[in-house]
PALUM-725442 format. One record per residue (C-alpha): x, y, z. Coordinates in steps of 0.02 Angstrom, whole numbers, plus 50000, padded with zeros to 5 digits. Example, Ala and Ser with C-alpha at 12.3 -4.5 7.8 and 13.67 -1.06 7.14 Angstrom:
2
506154977550390/506844994750357/
END
This chain:
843
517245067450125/516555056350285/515455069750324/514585072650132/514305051250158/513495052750315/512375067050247/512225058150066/511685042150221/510635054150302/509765059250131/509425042650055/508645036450236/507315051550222/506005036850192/506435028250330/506265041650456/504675047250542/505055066350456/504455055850279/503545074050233/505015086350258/505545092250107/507205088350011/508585099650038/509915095349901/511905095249905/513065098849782/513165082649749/511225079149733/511155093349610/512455087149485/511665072049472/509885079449425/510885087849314/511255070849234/509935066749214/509295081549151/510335078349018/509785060648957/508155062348847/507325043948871/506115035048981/505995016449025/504315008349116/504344992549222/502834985949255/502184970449364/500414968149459/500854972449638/502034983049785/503464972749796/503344962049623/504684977549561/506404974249544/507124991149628/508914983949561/508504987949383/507395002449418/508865010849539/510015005149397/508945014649250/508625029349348/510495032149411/511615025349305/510875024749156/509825040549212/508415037649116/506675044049176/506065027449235/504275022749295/503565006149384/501695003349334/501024992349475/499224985449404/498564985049583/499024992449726/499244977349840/497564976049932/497314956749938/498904953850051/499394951350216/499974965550337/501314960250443/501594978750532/499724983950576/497824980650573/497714987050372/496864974350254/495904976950098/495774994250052/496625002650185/498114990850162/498204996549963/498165015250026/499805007550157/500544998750015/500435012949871/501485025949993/502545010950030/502705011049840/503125030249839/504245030249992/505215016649889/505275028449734/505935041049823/507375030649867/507805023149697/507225037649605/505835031549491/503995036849456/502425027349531/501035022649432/499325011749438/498005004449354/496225001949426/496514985249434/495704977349628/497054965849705/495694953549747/496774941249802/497514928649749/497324920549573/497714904749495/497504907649306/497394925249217/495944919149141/495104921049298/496044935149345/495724946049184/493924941949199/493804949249346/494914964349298/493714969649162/495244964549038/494674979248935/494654989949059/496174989049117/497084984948971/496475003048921/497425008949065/499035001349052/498795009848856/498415027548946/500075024849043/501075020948901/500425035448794/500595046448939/502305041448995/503035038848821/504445024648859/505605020248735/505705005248828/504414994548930/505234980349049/504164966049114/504334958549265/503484942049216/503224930849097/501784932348973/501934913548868/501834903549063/499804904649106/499424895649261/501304891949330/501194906149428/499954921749504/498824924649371/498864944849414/500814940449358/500344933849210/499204945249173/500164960049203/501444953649087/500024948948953/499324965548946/500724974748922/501384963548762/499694969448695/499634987648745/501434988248673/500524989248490/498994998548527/499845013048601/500055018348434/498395011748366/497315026648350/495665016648354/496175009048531/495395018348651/495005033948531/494245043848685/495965045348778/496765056248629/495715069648696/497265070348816/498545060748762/499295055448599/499615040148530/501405030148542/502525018548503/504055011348617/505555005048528/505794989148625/504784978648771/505994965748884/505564951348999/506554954849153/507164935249183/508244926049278/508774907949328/507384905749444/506134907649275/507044892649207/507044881449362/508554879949392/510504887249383/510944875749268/509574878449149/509724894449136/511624891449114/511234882448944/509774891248899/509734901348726/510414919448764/510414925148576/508994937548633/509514941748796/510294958048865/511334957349027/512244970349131/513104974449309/511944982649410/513024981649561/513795001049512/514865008849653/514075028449613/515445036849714/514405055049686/513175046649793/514305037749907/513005020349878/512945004749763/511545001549655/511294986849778/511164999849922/509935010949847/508794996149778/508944984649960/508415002550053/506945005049908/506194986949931/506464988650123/504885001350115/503784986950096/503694985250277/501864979250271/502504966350171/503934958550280/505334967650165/506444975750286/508174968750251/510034970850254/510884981850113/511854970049961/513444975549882/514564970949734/514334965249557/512584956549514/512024954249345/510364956249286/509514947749129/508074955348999/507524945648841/506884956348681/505044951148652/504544967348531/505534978448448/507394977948362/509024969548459/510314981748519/511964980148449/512634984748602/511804968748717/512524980248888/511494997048827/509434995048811/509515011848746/510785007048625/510065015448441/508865026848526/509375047248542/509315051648714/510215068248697/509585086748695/509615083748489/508135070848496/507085086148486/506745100648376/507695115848471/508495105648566/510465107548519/510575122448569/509895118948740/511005104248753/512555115248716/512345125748862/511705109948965/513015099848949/514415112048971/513485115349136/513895096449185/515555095149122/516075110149219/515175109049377/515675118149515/515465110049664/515875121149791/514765135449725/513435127949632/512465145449624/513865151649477/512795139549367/511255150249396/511425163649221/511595148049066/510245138549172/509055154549182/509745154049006/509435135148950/507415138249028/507025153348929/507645142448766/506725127548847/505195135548836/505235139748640/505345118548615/503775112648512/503755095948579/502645099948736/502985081348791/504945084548852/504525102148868/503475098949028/504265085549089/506315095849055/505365111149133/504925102349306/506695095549306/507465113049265/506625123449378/507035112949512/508945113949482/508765130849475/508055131549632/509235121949717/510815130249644/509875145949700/509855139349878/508145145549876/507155138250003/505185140249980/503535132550082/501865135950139/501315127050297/499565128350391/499535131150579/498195117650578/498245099050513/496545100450426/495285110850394/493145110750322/492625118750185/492225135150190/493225138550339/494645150750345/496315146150375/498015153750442/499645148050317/501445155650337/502215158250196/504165158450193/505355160550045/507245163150097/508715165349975/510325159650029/511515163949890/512155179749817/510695180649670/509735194249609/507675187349639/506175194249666/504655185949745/503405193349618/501935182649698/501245169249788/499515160349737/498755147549824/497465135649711/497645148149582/497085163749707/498345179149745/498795177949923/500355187149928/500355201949771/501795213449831/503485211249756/504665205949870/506775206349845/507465191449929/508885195649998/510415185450034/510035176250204/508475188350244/507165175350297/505355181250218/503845176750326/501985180850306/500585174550379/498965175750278/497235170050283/496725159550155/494925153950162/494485135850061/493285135649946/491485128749981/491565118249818/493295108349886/493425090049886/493665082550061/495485074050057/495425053450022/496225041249910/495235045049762/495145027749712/493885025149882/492925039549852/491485027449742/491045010949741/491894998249636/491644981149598/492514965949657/494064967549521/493924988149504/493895003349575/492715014449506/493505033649459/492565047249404/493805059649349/494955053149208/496225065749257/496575054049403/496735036549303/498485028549340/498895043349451/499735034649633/498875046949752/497445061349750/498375077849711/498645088249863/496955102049923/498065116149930/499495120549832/500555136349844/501365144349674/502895155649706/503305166149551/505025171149574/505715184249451/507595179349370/508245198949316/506565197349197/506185179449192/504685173549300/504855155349363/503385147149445/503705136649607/502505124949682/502485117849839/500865108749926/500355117150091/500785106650233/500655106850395/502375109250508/502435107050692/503755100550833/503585086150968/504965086851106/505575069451075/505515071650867/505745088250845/505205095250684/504065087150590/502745086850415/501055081350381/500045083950243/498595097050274/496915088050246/495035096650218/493875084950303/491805084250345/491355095150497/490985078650575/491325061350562/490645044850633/491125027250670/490725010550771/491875003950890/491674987850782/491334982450601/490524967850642/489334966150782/488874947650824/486854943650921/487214927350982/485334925851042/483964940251025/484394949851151/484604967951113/486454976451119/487014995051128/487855001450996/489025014651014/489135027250898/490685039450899/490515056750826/492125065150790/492135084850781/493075093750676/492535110550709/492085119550860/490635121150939/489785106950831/487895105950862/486745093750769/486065073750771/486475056850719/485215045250654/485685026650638/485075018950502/484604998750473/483674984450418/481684983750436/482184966550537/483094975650661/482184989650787/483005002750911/482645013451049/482655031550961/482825036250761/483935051850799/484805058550938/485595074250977/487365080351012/488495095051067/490315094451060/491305112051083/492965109751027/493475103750859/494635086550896/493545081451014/492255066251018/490685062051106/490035043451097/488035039951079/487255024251134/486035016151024/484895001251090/484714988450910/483524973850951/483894959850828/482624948650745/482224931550821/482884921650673/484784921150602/484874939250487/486444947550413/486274966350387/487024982350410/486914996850514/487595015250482/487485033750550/486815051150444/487545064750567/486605080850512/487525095150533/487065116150493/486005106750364/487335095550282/487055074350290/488845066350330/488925048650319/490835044950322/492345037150440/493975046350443/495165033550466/497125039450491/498445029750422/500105031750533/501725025150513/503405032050541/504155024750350/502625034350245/501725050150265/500065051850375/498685047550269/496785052150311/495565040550224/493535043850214/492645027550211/490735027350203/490465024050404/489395006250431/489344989950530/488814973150493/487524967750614/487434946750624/485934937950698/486844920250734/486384906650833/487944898550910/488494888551059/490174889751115/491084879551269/492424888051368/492804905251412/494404911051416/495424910451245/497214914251257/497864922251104/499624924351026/499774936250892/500344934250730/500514947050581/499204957350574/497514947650618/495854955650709/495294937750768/495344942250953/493974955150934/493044942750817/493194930450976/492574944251091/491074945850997/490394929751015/490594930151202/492154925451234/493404934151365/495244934851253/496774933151343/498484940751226/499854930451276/501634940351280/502534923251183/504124929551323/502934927151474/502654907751426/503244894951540/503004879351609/501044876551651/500814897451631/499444891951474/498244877451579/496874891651618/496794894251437/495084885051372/495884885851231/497574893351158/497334901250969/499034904150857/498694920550747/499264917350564/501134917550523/501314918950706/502914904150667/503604915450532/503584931950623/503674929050819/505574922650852/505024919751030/504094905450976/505414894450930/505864892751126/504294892851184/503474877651057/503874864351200/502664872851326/501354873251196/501514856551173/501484852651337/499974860651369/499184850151232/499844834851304/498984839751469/496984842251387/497194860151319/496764862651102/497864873151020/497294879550861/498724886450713/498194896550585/499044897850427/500924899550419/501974900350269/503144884550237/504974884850304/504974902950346/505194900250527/506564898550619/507884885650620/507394878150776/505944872250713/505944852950623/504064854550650/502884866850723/501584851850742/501964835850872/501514826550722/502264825650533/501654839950442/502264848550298/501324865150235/501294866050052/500804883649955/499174871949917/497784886549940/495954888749853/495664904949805/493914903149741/492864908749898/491224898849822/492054884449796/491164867949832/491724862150016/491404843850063/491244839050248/492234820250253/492514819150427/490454820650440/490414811650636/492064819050705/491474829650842/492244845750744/490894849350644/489394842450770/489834850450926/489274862750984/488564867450827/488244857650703/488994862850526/488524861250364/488834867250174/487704879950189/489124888550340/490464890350195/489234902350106/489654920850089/491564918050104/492664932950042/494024932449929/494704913149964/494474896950050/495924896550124/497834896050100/499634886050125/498774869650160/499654855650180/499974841950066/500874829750204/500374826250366/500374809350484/499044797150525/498704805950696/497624819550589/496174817550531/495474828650390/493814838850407/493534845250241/493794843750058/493904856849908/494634864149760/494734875949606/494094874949476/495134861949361/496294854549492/496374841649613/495314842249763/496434846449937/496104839550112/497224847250207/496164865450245/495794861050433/496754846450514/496424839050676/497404826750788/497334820350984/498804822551075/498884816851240/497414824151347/497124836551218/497054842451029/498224850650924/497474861150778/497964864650595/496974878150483/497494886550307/495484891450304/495654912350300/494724913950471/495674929650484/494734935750340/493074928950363/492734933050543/492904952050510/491864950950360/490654944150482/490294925750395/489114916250512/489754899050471/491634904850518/491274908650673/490324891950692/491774883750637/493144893050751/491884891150919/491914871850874/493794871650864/493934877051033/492764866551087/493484847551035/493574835551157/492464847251281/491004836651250/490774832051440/492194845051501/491354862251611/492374876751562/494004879951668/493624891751820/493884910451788/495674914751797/496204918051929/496634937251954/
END
């Protein structure tokens, strides 16, 4: 028994590992409980607006003890956050998020799906937020999901009738699907999606509440429960050898972007839902309580059921494979079924349990990690049987093409390998998020191909069909190519196989800074991915800005290899935004992309075309002092930002700090949450102080309240308390109130006009209490509310100056805004009025 838990352990960790590709080999144990769930004919949807708003409890409870098929429809796919694990923002931290999403899926057994909803950050109403969704639009899509995914039941994780006491995507989210609930089934909604789908109608839709909805314990202790369902979802599954608890704590801990990693929960929990649509089960334990979930809920089905469930009640354990005849059985019946709705979807599930009982094992891996189009490619293909069965490898077809036509017998333990060239179509799409793949707007992603609307990734190049012959029944198997290799200190490990451009190109930076008109080189990196790569790059820009050559050429021999050109761009005399970006011609192809590679141990490898460019800023800025020391927080790209404008950046190891180890430092910069996620800090806040105290500025960006550690009454020598205060309009009005303090005079002077072109927000987690040392700089607000003062605080202490900022510098600077940078070089430079700068460090 210990060792079935330690391989269950082993199993149920897959995610967590940095194998995340290698496929699933099922126990016993894993087997009877697909077939389970096999047997139970219902579906349940969750759906919220982001990674991490899910409650894996519930799902991990609907999926496994319930078994229900169960689905989480996140509207967005996190993009607006915060990475706390990497440099990922915007839309490369939505591509992290959604496999965070389906690494947490795979854990608690549910399905992923989207909407083209843009996390743009965050919002304060839904009215604002649904305007910039395209309500319409994406109402339409949580409508395609439900018709789709056919749930009897739809569970919301917020709460529709509370606009504006909460994020208005939660709101939203919550709002949309009370309405879609109804015109699902409304024929005249959306008419052009029943080219595909079919209209539908769920049985019941549930707010997913709690205490902390009403405030308070106690309020919710007296609160009216006459349309309220509750239930354990603490279940001890001894066939798994895991709590619900487990299986939901290791689900949510795949949002490691997002801070989640955490320790596993056991014992009884109860979880709340109140009815909004639909009729009131009798039973207020069961949400499926009325609705037929058995084999008899469709026409054809009893009979199925008959054989399906005897399989379950009988199951043998120890030789799983005796099972394999009334399955073989139970398929060819399955496939008579007019309802082509739990036809497909009991197919998948079938054939896979009758691949595992087989102990079949099946793949198709590529000898390279990615390939062009057009080019020819080696794949093995391997198909073992390891149980006494009489099969037949009729075939094996890769995109729909015969690779393998010979019919095979796969006998007992006789390992089947072939290698074969496949070669890829010219027509193929290159391999990206196909969200990315067009421009969309500031609340939308734009996608072309229907097919892919609500879908959680782009479907794999290259897949491999296996048709395996039953004594007479053919079963197709499909299984993506991948790509399989070893590392001494890993082993064996999977990536998915990727067609890319012939070449790709990027800059070395997104945002180049001109701090006078002097002219810069700009490196441009050409990536080869094919050998003996011959052609030119041309870099294209604005009719302000002039360099050296249009075009130059380049020669790279082997494919993986890179070879950097220099471009000389002259900016204009005056202060000029713009942007620059390559055209690499190649054998009479234009490519105009970035390959950027996604790579964590918790998710698979994912390769991501961006349209290649660089912002090119014109700025005229002083800046006193040289060297900046830096302490990183989670996730920020300010160094480089500080780099551009001139300055030399200094990371500071937080262990290395010591007494007087920071007076070099012109000036010492905190990167944001840096007192949330560096535990180091909380010993080392005295020093920082210290050098304050002794004519040094320290400048804190944004931290979120009480989240650091205990030590800490304060992180500032002053009163301060951060609030979740934020304004998350970016064109807000800002008001300068501090107009003579030397912040915003010297050494440049700043004005309204510097908070224009600000992306996504103001700034966030201001405070709302702070002493009478600080002086406020600036003044704004939302639309509707109160103004707030507390965005950038400033205060002497000592000798020097001790900084406070909630403005998102960390998401400004990249984007290139002039007047951030302006602002941040005048930070540094308080109280340096009539100071030199320090003396190069020393060393």
């Amino acid at each position: 028994m210990r060792h079935i838990l330690v391989l269950l352990l082993c199993i149920f960790l897959i995610p967590l590992s940095s194998n995340s590709q290698a496929p699933k080999e099922n126990a016993s144990n894993d087997i009877y409980h697909s077939i389970q769930k096999l047997n139970f004919l219902g579906s349940a949807l969750y759906i919220a607006a982001h990674p991490d708003d899910e409650n894996t409890r519930l799902i991990s409870h609907l999926s496994n003890n319930v078994k229900a098929r169960t689905g989480y429809l996140s509207l967005t796919r996190g993009d607006g956050g915060q990475n706390l694990i990497g440099p990922e923002l915007r839309e490369l931290l939505g591509v992290l998020r959604t496999q965070e999403l389906l690494a947490a899926r795979r854990v608690d057994g549910g399905k992923q799906f989207f909407t083209r909803a843009n996390d743009f950050g965050y919002s304060k109403h839904p009215k604002e937020t649904l305007k910039i969704w395209n309500k319409e639009l994406i109402l339409g899509d949580v409508v395609r999901t439900i018709r789709k995914f056919k749930p009897d039941i739809i569970v919301n994780r917020f709460d529709h009738r509370s606009p504006g006491s909460t994020h208005g995507h939660h709101t939203s989210s919550a709002m949309l699907s009370v309405e879609a609930f109804d015109m699902a089934n409304d024929q005249n909604a959306y008419p052009n999606q029943l080219e595909t789908t079919e209209t539908w109608q769920p049985k019941r839709l549930f707010f997913n509440t709690s205490w902390w909805f009403y405030g308070s314990e106690e309020k919710f202790e007296k609160a009216d429960k006459s349309q309220m369902l509750n239930f354990d979802v603490g279940t001890y599954y001894p066939i798994l050898g895991m709590s619900n608890n487990e299986i939901a704590s290791l689900a949510s801990s795949q949002h490691l972007s997002q801070g989640f990693g955490r320790l596993s929960s056991r014992g009884s929990q109860e979880e709340y839902v109140e009815l909004l649509k639909g009729d009131l089960p009798a039973d207020k334990f069961n949400l499926f309580d009325g609705i037929d979930t058995s084999w008899s809920r469709i026409e054809g089905g009893k009979e199925i059921g008959e054989i399906l469930y005897a399989v379950e009640s009988n199951f043998n354990f120890k030789e799983p494979s005796v099972h394999l005849p009334k399955l073989l059985e139970a398929y060819k019946l399955l496939q008579g079924v007019k309802d082509e709705h739990w036809k497909e979807i009991k197919t998948e599930e079938l054939a896979s349990i009758i691949l595992s009982v087989s102990g079949i094992y099946l793949e198709a891996a590529s000898k390279a990690d990615y390939a062009n189009p057009g080019e020819s490619i080696s794949i093995t293909i391997e198909a073992l049987n390891r149980a006494e069965n009489s099969v037949v490898l009729s075939s094996v077809l890769i995109n729909q093409k015969s690779v393998l036509d010979a019919s095979v017998d796969l006998l007992n333990n006789e390992n089947i390998n072939r290698d074969i060239n496949f070669e890829i179509p010219e027509s193929i799409e290159y391999t990206s998020p196909y969200w990315l793949m067009e421009k969309g707007t500031l609340g939308t992603y734009t996608v072309k191909n229907p097919k892919f609307i609500g879908k959680p990734e782009t479907p794999r190049a290259l897949t491999a069909t296996f048709l395996l012959d039953f004594d007479g029944l053919t079963i197709p198997f499909s299984k993506d190519v991948v790509y399989k290799f070893a590392r001494p200190d890993k082993g064996e490990l999977y990536q998915p196989f990727e067609i890319v451009p012939e070449a790709t190109a990027k800059f070395s930076d997104k945002v180049i800074i001109f701090s006078d008109d002097s002219p810069k080189q700009i490196p441009v990196t050409i990536s080869a991915h094919k050998d003996n790569l011959v052609g030119t790059v041309q870099l294209c820009h604005g009719k302000e800005w002039n360099v050296d050559a249009e075009t130059k050429s380049f020669t790279i021999a082997k494919k993986g290899d890179e070879q950097t050109i220099y471009f000389t761009l002259s900016p204009p005399s005056n202060e000029n935004e713009d942007y620059i970006s390559p055209i690499i011609k190649v054998d009479g192809k234009e490519l105009t992309k970035e390959l950027v590679t996604i790579a964590y141990d918790h998710i698979p490898t994912q390769t991501v075309l961006l349209p290649s460019e660089a912002k090119v800023v014109r700025l005229d800025i002083e800046k006193i002092g040289q060297h900046i020391g830096y302490i990183v927080g989670a996730g920020d790209d300010v160094p480089t930002s500080l780099e551009q404008i001139g300055y030399t950046v200094h990371i500071i190891d937080p262990a290395t700090i010591g007494e007087n180890t920071l007076d070099n430092y012109d000036a010492v910069v905190v990167g944001i949450r840096a007192y949330n996620v560096v535990e180091e800090l909380s010993f080392k806040q005295k020093y920082i102080l210290d050098y304050v105290n002794k004519g040094g500025n320290v400048i804190v960006q944004y931290n979120t309240a009480g989240r650091w550690a205990s030590q800490f009454e304060n992180i500032a020598p002053y009163e301060l308390e951060i609030s979740r205060d934020r304004v998350t309009d970016e064109n807000s009005e800002v008001q300068i109130i501090a107009k003579d303090h030397a912040l915003v005079n010297f050494p440049n002077k700043i004005t309204p006009k510097d908070f224009n072109g600000w992306v996504q927000e103001r700034g966030l987690y201001f405070p709302d209490k702070w002493g009478k040392e600080f002086t406020p700089i600036l003044e704004m607000k939302d639309e509707g509310e109160s103004s707030t003062k507390g965005s950038l605080l400033v205060a002497p202490y000592g000798k020097g100056h001790y900084i406070y900022t909630g403005l998102s510098l960390f998401r400004e600077l990249p984007a290139g805004v002039p007047g951030a940078y302006k602002l941040l070089s005048n930070m540094i430079s308080v109280g340096k009025e009539k100071v030199e700068s320090k003396e190069k460090l020393k060393g």
